[in-house]
DRENGULO-794129 format. One line per field, with one value per residue (C-alpha): residue number from 1; z, y, x. Coordinates in Angstrom, 2 decimals. Example, Ala and Ser with C-alpha at 12.3 -4.5 7.8 and 13.67 -1.06 7.14 Angstrom:
REM residues 2
pos = 1;2 $
pz = 7.80;7.14 $
py = -4.50;-1.06 $
px = 12.30;13.67 $
***
This chain:
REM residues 379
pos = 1;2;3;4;5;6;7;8;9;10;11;12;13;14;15;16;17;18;19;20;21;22;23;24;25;26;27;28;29;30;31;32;33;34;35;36;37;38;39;40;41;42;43;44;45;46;47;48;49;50;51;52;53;54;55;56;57;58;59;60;61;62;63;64;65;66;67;68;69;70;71;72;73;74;75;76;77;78;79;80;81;82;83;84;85;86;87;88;89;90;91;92;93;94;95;96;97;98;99;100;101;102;103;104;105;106;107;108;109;110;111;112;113;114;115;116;117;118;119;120;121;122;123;124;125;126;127;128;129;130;131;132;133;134;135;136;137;138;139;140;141;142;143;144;145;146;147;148;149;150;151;152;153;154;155;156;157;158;159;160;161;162;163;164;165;166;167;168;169;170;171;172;173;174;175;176;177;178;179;180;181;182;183;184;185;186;187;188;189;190;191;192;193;194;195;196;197;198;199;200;201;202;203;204;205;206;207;208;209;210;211;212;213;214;215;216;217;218;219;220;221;222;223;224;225;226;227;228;229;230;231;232;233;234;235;236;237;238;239;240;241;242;243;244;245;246;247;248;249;250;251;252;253;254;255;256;257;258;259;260;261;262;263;264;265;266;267;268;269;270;271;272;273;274;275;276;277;278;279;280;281;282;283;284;285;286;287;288;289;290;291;292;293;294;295;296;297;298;299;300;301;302;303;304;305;306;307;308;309;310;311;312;313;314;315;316;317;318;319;320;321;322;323;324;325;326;327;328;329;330;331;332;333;334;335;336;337;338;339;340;341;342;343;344;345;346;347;348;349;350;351;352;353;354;355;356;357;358;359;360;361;362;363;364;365;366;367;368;369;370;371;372;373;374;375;376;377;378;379 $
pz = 198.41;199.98;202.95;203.18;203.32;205.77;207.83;208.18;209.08;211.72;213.02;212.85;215.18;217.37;218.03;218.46;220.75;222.92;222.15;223.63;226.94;229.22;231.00;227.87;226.70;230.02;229.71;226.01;227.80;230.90;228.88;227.45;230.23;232.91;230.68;230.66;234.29;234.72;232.88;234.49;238.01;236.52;235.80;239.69;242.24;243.30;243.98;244.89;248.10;250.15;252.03;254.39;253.56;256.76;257.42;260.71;259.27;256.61;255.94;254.65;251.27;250.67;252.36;250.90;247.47;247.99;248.91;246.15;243.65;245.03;245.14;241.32;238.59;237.91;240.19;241.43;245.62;246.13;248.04;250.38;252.44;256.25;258.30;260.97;261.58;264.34;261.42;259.12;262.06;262.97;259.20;259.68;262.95;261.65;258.13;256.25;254.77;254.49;255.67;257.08;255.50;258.47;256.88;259.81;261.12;260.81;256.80;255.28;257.89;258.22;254.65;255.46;257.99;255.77;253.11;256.31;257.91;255.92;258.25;259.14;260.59;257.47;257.40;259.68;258.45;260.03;258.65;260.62;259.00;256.78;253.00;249.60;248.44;251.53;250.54;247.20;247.94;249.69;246.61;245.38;248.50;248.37;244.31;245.55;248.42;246.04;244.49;247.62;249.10;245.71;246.06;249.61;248.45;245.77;248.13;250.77;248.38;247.01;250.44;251.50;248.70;246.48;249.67;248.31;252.06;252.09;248.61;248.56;248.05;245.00;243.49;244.48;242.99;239.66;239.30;240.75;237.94;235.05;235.66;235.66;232.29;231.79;229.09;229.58;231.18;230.41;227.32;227.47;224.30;223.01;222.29;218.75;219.17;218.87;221.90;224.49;225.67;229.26;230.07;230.99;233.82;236.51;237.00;233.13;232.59;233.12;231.39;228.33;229.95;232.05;228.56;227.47;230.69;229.89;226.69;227.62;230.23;227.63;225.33;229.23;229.64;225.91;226.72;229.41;227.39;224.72;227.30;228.17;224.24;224.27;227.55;225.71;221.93;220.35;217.50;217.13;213.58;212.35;211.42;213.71;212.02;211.74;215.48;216.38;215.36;216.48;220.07;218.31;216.47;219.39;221.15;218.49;218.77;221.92;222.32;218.94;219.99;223.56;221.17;219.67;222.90;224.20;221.38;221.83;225.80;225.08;222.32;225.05;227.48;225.27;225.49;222.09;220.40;217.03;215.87;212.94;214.78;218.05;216.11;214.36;216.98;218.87;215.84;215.48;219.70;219.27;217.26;219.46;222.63;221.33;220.38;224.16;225.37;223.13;223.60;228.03;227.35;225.39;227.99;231.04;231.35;232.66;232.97;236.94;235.69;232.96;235.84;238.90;236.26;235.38;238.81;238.56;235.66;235.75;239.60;236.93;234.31;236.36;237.98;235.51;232.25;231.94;233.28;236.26;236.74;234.10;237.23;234.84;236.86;235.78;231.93;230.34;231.89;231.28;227.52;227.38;228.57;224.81;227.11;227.58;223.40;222.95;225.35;224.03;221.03;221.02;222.03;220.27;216.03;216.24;218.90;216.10;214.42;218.30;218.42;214.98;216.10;219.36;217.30;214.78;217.87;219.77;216.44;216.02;219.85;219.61;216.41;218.00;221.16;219.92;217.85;220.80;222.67;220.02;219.93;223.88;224.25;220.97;218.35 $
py = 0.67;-0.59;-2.47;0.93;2.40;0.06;0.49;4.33;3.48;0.86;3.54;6.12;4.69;2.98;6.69;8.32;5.73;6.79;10.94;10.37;9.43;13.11;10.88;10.56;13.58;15.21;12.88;14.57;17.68;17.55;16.40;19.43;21.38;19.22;19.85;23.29;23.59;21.67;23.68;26.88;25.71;24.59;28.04;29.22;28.61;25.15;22.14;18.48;19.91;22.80;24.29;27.11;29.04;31.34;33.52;33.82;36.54;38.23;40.31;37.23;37.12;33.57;32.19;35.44;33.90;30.14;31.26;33.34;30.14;28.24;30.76;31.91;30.30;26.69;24.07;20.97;22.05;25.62;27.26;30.14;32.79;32.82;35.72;34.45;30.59;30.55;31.04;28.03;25.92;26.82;25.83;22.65;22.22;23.22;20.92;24.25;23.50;19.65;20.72;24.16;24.95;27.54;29.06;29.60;33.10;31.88;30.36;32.04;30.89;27.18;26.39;28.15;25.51;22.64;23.93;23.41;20.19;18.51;18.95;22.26;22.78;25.41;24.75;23.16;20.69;20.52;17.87;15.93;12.84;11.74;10.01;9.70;12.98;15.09;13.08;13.90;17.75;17.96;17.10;20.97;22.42;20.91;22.39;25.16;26.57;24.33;27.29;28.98;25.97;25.47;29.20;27.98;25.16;27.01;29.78;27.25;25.37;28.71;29.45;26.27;25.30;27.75;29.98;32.90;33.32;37.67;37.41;39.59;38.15;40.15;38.52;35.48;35.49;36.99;33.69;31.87;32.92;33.03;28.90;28.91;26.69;28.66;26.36;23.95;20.46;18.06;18.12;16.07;14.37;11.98;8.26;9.63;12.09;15.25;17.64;17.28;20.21;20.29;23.53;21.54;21.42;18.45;18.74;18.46;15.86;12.73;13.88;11.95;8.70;9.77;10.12;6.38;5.46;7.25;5.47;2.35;2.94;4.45;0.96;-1.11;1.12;0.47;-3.44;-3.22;-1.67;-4.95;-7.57;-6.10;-5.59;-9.40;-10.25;-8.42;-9.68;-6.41;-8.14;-11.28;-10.58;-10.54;-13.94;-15.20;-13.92;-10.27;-9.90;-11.25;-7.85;-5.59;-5.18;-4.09;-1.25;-0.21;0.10;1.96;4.39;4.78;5.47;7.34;10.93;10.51;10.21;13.15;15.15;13.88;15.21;19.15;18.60;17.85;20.39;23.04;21.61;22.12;18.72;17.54;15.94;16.83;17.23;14.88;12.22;12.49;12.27;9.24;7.82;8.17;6.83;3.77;3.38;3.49;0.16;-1.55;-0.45;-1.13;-4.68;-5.15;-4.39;-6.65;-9.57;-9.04;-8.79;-12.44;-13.64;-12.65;-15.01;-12.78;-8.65;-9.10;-10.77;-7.55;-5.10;-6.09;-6.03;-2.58;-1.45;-3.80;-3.17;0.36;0.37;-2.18;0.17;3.32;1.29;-1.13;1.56;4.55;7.05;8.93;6.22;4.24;1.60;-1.06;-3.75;-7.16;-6.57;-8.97;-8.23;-4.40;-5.12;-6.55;-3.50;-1.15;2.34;1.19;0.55;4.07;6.00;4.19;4.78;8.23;9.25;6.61;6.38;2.99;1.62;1.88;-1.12;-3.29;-1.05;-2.26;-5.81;-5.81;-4.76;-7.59;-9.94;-8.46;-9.05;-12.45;-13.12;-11.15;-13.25;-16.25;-15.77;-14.30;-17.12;-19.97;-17.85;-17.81;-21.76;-22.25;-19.68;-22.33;-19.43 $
px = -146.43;-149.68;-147.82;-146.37;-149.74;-151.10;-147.95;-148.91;-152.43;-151.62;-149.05;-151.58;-154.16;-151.38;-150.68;-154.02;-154.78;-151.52;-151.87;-155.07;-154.05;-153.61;-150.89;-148.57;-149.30;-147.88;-144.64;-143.77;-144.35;-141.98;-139.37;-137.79;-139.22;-137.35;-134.28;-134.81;-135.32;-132.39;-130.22;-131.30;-130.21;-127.21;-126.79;-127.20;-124.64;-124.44;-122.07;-122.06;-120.23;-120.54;-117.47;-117.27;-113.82;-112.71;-109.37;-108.22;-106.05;-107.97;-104.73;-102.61;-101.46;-100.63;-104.53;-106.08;-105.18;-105.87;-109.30;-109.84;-108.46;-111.43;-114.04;-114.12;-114.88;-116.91;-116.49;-118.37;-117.62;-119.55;-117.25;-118.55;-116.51;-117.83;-117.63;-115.22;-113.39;-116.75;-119.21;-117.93;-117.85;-121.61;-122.19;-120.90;-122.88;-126.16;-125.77;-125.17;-122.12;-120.61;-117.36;-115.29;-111.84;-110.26;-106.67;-104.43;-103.44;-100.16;-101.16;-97.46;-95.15;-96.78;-95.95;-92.56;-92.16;-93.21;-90.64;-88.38;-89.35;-92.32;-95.14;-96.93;-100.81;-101.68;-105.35;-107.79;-110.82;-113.58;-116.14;-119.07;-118.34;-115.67;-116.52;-115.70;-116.52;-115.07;-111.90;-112.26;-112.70;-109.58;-107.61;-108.69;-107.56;-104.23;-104.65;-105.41;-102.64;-100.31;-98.76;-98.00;-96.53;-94.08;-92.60;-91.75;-90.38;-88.48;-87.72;-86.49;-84.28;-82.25;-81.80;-80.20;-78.86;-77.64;-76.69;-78.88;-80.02;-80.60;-82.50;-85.03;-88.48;-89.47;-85.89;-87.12;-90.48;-89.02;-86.75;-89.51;-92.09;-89.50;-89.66;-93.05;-95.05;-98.34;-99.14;-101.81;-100.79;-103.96;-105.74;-109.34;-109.80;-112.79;-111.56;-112.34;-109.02;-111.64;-111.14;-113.75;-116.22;-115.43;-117.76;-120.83;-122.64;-122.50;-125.92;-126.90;-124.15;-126.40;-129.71;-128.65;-128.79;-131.70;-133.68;-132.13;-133.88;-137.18;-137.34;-136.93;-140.43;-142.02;-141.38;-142.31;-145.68;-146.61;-145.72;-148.39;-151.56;-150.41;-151.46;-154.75;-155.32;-154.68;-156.78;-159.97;-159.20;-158.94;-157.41;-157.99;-159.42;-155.79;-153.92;-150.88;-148.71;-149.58;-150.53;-147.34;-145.56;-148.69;-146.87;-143.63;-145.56;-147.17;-143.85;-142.32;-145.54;-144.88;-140.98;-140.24;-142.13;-140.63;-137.65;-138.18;-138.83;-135.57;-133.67;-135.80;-134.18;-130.87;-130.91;-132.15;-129.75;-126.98;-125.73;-125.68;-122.44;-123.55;-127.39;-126.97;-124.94;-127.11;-130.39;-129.02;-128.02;-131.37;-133.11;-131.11;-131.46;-135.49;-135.99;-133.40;-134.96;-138.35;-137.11;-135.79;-139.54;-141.07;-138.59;-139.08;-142.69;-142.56;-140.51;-142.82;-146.26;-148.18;-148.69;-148.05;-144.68;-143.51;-145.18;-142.90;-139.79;-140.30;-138.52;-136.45;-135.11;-135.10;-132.71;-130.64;-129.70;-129.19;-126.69;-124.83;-125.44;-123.15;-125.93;-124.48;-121.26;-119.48;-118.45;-117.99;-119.72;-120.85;-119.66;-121.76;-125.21;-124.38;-124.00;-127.83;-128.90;-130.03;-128.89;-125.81;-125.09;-126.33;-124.43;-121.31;-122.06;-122.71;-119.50;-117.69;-118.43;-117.17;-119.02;-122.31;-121.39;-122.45;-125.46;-126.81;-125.31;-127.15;-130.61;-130.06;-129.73;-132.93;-135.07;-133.94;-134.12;-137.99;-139.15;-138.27;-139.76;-142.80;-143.55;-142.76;-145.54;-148.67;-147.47;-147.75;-150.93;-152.50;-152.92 $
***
C-alpha cells in the first residue's frame, strides 16, 4: 500500500509538471475539438472526387435516371449537375471539378445499340489527367447507367430470341422487373461475424489511427523532457534502480490523458466499436506504446538521435500501420509498430492476445535496455 502511495505521488507531480505546460494543455484540447470539427464537415457535401454530371438531352429517361442514381444519397465522388455539357467541361478546365460525365443526347438508343453490337458512345469523359481514383470513379458510373443498359440487354434478347419483336415496352418492363432480386447482394461483416456499420463517414474513417499516432508523440515528446531531466540531474538522489523506470512514468503521464481525450473524440465522432471494448483497448495500447518510447529512447545516445526519429517514425507508421491504408507492406517491421496491434485489435477480439504479447516483449526488451544504458553511462 505505500509503493502504491508513492506511485500516486510520483504520478502526481510527473503530471503537474506536464498540465503545466500551455503547449500540452492545448493538445488535450484540440483533440475532441478536431474530432468534432471533423465530423461536422463530414456532415456537408463533400467527396474524394468531384464530377460534373451534364444532359445533352435533359428530356431522356434512361440518362435522367443514371444521373439521379449518382446524385442522391452518400457517396465518396460529389457528384454535381452542370448547367449545360459546356459548363462541366469549363469545370474541368478551371480545376473545379476532377472530371465531367456528359450523357449523350442520344443516351437511350446508344445502349440500344450496345444491346445490338457491344459497343456504343453513351457517355463522354472528360478528365485532365487520368489516375487511380478517376479509374476508380468510373466503376460507379458503369453502376450507375447499369440498370438501363440490362433492360436493353433483356429487351434485346426477347426480341431476338424469343421472337417477341412488337412487345410493347411497358410488357417488357413488367417481365423485366418480375426477374428482378431486390434483396440485398453483399453483406459487410467484421472478421468477428458481427455486421459491420457501413454509415460512416470517409472523412472520419481514419481518426482512430490518427489518435494511435498522436499517442505515440505524446510518449516521443515526454521521451525528450527525460534527457534534459538527465543532462541537469534532477534526480540523481534516487538509486539506479528506481531512476531507471522514472522515464516510463513520465511517459505514461504523458500519453494516458491524451488517452483519455482520444476516447471523448471518437466518442463525439461516433466512431466507437463499443465504449467498454474501445476503452479497454486504449488502456491496454497506453502501457505498450509508452513501453515503445522508452525502449527507442534507450536505444538512441543522444536527444539529437530520439529528436530526428520522431519524423521519421511518425511518415513510418502512417504508412506501414493500418491508419488511412491497410497496404500490407513490409509485414514484419509493421508488426513493431504498437498502432498497428491496436487497430487490429480493436476490430478483431482475438487479435488482444498479440497486443498483450507485444507489451510483454517491449517491457522485457525496455528493462533490458535500460539497464545496459545506466551500465555504459557508469551509474
Amino acid at each position: 500500500m505505500k509503493a502504491f502511495r508513492r506511485f500516486l505521488l510520483w504520478y502526481g507531480l510527473f503530471s503537474k509538471r506536464l498540465l503545466r505546460r500551455p503547449a500540452y494543455l492545448a493538445v488535450l484540447l484540440l483533440v475532441p475539438l478536431f474530432a468534432v470539427a471533423l465530423t461536422l464537415f463530414s456532415q456537408q457535401k463533400s467527396g474524394v472526387l468531384t464530377v460534373a454530371l451534364a444532359l445533352e438531352d435533359p428530356r431522356d429517361p434512361a440518362a435522367s435516371a443514371a444521373v439521379e442514381r449518382l446524385t442522391r444519397g452518400d457517396s465518396i465522388l460529389l457528384c454535381e449537375l452542370a448547367e449545360s455539357p459546356e459548363a462541366a467541361r469549363e469545370a474541368v478546365r478551371s480545376g473545379r471539378a476532377d472530371a465531367a460525365w456528359i450523357f449523350s443526347d442520344d443516351f437511350e438508343a446508344a445502349l440500344q445499340h450496345f444491346a445490338a453490337r457491344g459497343y456504343a458512345d453513351a457517355v463522354t469523359v472528360v478528365e485532365r489527367e487520368d489516375n487511380v481514383l478517376l479509374m476508380l470513379s468510373r466503376e460507379l458510373l458503369f453502376a450507375a447507367i447499369y440498370p438501363e443498359t440490362s433492360f436493353e440487354l433483356f429487351s434485346y434478347y426477347v426480341e431476338t430470341e424469343i421472337g417477341l419483336e412488337d412487345a410493347e415496352p411497358a410488357l417488357l418492363r413488367q417481365y423485366y422487373a418480375s426477374g428482378t432480386i431486390a434483396e440485398q447482394v453483399v453483406r459487410f461483416e467484421t472478421v468477428e461475424g458481427k455486421e459491420a456499420d457501413g454509415s460512416g463517414s470517409y472523412l472520419t474513417a481514419p481518426l482512430r489511427g490518427i489518435l494511435a499516432l498522436l499517442l505515440v508523440l505524446c510518449g516521443m515528446a515526454s521521451g525528450l523532457y527525460c534527457y534534459r531531466e538527465e543532462r541537469s540531474g534532477s534526480f540523481v538522489w534516487l538509486s539506479a534502480r528506481k531512476r531507471r523506470w522514472l522515464p516510463l512514468l513520465s511517459h505514461l503521464t504523458a500519453i494516458l490523458p491524451a488517452a483519455l481525450a482520444a476516447l471523448a473524440a471518437m466518442a463525439l465522432a461516433g466512431i466507437t466499436v463499443e465504449p467498454g471494448r474501445e476503452a479497454l483497448m486504449l488502456l491496454l495500447y497506453v502501457p505498450a506504446t509508452a513501453l515503445f518510447c522508452e525502449l527507442l529512447r534507450c536505444l538512441c545516445p543522444a536527444e539529437a538521435h530520439y529528436g530526428a526519429l520522431i519524423p521519421v517514425l511518425t511518415a513510418a507508421m502512417l504508412v506501414l500501420c493500418p491508419v488511412f491504408l491497410d497496404l500490407n507492406l513490409l509485414g514484419p517491421l509493421r508488426l513493431l509498430l504498437p498502432p498497428t496491434w491496436y487497430l487490429r485489435a480493436v476490430w478483431n477480439g482475438a487479435e488482444l492476445l498479440g497486443l498483450l504479447l507485444y507489451t510483454l516483449a517491449l517491457l522485457l526488451l525496455t528493462a533490458l535496455a535500460s539497464f545496459l544504458r545506466q551500465r555504459r553511462r557508469g551509474y
